[in-house]
C-alpha positions as CSV (number, residue, x, y, z in Angstrom):
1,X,128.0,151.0,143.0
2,X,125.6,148.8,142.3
3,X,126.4,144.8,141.2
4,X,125.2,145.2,137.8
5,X,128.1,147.8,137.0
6,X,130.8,145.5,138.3
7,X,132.6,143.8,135.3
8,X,135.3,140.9,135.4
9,X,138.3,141.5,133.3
10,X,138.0,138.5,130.7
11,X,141.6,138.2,130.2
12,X,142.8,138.0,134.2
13,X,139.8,137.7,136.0
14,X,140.3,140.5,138.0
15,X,137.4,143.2,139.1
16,X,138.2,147.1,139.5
17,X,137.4,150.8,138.2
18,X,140.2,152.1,136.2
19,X,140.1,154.6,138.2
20,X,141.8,152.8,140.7
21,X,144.4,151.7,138.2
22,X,145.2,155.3,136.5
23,X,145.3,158.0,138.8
24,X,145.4,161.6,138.1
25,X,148.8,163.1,138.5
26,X,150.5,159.7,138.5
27,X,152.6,160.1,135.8
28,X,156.5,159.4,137.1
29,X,157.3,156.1,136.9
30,X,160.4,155.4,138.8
31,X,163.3,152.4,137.3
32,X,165.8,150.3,139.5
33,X,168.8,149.4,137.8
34,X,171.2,147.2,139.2
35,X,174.4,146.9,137.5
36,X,178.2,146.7,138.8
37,X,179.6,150.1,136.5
38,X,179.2,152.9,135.2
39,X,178.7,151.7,131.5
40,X,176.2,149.1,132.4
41,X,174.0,151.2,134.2
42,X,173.8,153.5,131.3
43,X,173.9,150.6,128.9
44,X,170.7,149.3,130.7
45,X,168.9,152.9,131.3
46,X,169.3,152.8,127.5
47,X,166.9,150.1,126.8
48,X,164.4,151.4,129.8
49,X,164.5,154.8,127.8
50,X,164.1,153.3,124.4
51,X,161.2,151.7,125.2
52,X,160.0,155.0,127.6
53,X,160.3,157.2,123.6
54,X,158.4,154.1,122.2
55,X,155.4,155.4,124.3
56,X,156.0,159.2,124.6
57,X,159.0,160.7,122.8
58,X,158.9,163.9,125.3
59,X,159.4,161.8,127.8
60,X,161.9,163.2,130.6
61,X,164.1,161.4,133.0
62,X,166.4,162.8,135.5
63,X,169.4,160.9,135.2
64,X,172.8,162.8,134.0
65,X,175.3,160.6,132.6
66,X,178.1,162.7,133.0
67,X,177.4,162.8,137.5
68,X,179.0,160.3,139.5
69,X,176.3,157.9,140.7
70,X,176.1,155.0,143.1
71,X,175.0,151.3,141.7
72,X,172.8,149.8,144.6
73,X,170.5,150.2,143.0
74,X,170.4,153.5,140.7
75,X,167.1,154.9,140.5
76,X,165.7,156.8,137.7
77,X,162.8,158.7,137.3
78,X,160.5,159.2,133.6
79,X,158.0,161.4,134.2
80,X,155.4,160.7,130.7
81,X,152.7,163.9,130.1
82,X,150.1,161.5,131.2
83,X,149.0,158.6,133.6
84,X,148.3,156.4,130.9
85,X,151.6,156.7,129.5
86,X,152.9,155.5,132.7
87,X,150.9,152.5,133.0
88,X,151.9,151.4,129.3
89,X,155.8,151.8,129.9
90,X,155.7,149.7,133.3
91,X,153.3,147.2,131.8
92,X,155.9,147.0,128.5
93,X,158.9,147.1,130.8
94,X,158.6,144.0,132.7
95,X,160.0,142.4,129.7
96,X,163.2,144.2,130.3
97,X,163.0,143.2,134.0
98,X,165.6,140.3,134.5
């Protein structure tokens, strides 16, 4: 690559191929939840999956509600149909990071 095709990202400065950003097959974004029952793991998976449909609605996680599960933390998986998708729920989902 030659220096002429390098290009600094305006709004954080930073230099890189979105290549290196999106990869191919990286599609499964994984969520820690920390909570101290049942009802506010779920409560908080809600607003994680809310905001996973905002960006694909077919989106799939592999949590089941009715199993028992441990709290330290729980971790969830959303698998979105693209890497792209993934990208835009984790950059969107820091807001819901506390």
């Amino acid at each position: 690559m030659s220096q002429e095709e390098i290009q600094v990202c305006d709004a954080c400065g930073v230099t890189a191929e979105m290549g290196y950003v999106i990869s191919e097959g990286d599609d499964v974004a994984e969520v820690e939840i920390f909570a101290t029952d049942k009802a506010a793991a779920l409560a908080e998976f809600g607003a994680y999956l809310a905001l996973a449909k905002e960006v694909n609605d077919a989106v799939i996680h592999d949590l089941d509600a009715e199993a028992d599960f441990s709290f330290s933390p729980l971790s969830v998986k959303l698998k979105f149909e693209c890497s792209a998708e993934k990208l835009i729920f984790e950059l969107r989902s820091r807001s819901l990071a506390k």
